[in-house]
Backbone bond lengths (Angstrom), bond angles and torsions (degrees), N, CA, C in turn:
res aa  C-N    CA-C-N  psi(-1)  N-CA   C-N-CA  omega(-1)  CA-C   N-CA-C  phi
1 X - - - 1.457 - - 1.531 108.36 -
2 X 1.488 118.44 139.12 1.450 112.82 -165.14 1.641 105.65 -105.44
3 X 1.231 126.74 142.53 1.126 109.76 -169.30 1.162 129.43 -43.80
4 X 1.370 127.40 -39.09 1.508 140.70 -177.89 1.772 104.54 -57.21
5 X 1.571 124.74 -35.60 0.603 107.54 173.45 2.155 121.08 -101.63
6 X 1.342 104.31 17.27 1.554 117.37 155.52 1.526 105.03 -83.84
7 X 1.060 138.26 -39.51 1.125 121.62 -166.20 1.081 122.18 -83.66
8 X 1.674 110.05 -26.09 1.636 117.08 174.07 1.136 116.35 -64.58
9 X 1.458 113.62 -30.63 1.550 123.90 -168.45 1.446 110.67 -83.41
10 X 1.736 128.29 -17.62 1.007 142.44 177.77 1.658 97.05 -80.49
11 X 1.112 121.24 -49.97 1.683 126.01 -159.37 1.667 85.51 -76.40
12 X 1.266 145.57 -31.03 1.251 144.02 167.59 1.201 112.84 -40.28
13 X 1.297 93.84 -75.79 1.882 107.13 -167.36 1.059 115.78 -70.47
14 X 1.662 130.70 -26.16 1.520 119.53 147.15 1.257 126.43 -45.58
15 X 1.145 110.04 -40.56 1.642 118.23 -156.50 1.768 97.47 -64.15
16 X 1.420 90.26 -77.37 1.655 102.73 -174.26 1.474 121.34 -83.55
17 X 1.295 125.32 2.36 1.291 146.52 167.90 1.876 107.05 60.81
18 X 1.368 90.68 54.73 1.724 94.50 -175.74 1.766 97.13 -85.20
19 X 1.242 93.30 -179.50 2.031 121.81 137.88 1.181 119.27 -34.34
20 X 1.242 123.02 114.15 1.550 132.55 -159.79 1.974 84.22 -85.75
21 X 1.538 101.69 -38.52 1.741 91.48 -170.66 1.173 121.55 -83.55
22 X 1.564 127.28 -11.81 1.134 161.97 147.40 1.826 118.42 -26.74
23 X 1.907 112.38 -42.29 1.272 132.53 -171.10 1.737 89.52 -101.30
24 X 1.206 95.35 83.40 1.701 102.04 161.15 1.240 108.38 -131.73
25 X 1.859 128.48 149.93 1.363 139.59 -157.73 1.351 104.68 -41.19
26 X 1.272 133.91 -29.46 1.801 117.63 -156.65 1.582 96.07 -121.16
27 X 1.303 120.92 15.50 1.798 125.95 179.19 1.621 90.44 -75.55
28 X 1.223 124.34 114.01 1.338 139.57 157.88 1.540 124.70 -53.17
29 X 1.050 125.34 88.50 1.606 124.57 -174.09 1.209 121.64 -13.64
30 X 1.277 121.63 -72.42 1.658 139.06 -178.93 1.760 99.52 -47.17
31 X 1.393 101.24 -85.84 1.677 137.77 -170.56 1.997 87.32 -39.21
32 X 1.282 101.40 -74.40 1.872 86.07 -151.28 1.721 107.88 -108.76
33 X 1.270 109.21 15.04 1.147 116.28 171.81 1.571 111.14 -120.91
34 X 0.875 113.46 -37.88 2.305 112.55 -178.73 1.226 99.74 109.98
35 X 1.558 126.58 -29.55 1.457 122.02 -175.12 1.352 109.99 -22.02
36 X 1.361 119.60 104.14 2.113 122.72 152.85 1.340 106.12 -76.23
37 X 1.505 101.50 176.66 1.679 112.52 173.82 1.580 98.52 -48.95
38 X 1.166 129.37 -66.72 1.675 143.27 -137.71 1.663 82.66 -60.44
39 X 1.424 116.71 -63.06 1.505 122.16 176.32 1.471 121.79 -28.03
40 X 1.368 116.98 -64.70 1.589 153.31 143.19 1.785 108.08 -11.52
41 X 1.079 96.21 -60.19 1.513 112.08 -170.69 1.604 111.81 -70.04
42 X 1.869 119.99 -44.98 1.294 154.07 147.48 1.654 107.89 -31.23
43 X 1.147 130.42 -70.12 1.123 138.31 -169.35 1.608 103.83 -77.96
44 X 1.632 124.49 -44.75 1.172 93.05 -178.07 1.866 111.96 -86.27
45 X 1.216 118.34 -4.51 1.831 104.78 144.08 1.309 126.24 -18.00
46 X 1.868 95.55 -55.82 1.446 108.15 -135.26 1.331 82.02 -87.95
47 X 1.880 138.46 -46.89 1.271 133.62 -163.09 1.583 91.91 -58.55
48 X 1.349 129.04 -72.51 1.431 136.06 -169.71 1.766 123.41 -20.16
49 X 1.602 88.61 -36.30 1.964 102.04 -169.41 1.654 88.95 -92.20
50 X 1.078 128.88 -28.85 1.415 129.17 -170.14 1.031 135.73 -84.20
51 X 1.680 103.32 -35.80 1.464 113.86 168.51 1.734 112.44 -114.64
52 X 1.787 116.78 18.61 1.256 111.65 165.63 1.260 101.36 62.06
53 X 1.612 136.56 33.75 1.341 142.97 152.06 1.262 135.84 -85.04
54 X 1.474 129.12 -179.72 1.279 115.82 150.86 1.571 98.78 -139.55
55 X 1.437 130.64 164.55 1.201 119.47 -149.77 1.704 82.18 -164.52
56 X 1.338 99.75 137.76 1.675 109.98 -154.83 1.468 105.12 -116.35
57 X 1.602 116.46 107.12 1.375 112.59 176.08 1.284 144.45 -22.42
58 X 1.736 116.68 -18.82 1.222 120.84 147.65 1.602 131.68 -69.32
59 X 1.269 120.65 -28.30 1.360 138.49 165.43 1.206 108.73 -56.38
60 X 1.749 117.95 -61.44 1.357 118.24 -168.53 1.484 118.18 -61.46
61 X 1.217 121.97 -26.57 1.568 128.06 163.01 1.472 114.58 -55.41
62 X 0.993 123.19 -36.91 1.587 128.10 172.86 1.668 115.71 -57.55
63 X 1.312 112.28 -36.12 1.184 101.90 -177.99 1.504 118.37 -73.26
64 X 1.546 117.99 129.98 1.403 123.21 -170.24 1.327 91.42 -101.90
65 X 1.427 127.51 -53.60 1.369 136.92 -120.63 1.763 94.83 -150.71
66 X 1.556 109.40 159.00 1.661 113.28 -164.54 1.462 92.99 -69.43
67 X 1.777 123.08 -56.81 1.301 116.44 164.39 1.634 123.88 24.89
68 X 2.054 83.97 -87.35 1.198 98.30 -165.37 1.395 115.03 -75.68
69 X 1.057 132.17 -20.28 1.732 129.07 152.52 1.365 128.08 -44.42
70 X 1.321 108.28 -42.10 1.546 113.36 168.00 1.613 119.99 -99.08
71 X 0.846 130.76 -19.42 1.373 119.60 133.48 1.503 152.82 -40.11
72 X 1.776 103.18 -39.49 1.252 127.49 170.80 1.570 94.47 -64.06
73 X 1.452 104.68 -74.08 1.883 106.98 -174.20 1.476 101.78 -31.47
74 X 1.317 120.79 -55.96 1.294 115.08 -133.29 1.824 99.70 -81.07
75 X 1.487 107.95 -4.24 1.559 109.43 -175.00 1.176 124.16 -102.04
């Protein structure tokens, strides 16, 4: 697991207080996690302060899946 994608998975399971085993790359936000907007909105705070980003409300709609969270960072 690469860090970028430990940390996302950490800022996850804080956020919405899921299944730590549950937050694996292809777990779909909505579908297998519960993530809502408010959640959505929460987490990308948390990526922004963490990884010294900024992350653009059109982007953040794209993300379906953890994948695409750590991918986005990582590009």
């Amino acid at each position: 697991m690469s860090e970028i994608e430990a940390k996302v998975k950490e800022i996850i399971v804080d956020t919405v207080n899921c299944d730590a085993d549950a937050v694996v790359l292809d777990a779909k936000l909505g579908d297998d996690l519960g993530i809502d907007s408010l959640d959505a909105m929460e987490i990308n705070m948390a990526l922004e302060e963490a990884f010294a980003i900024s992350i653009a409300d059109e982007d953040i709609v794209k993300f379906v899946c953890v994948k695409d969270i750590v991918n986005y960072i990582d590009s």
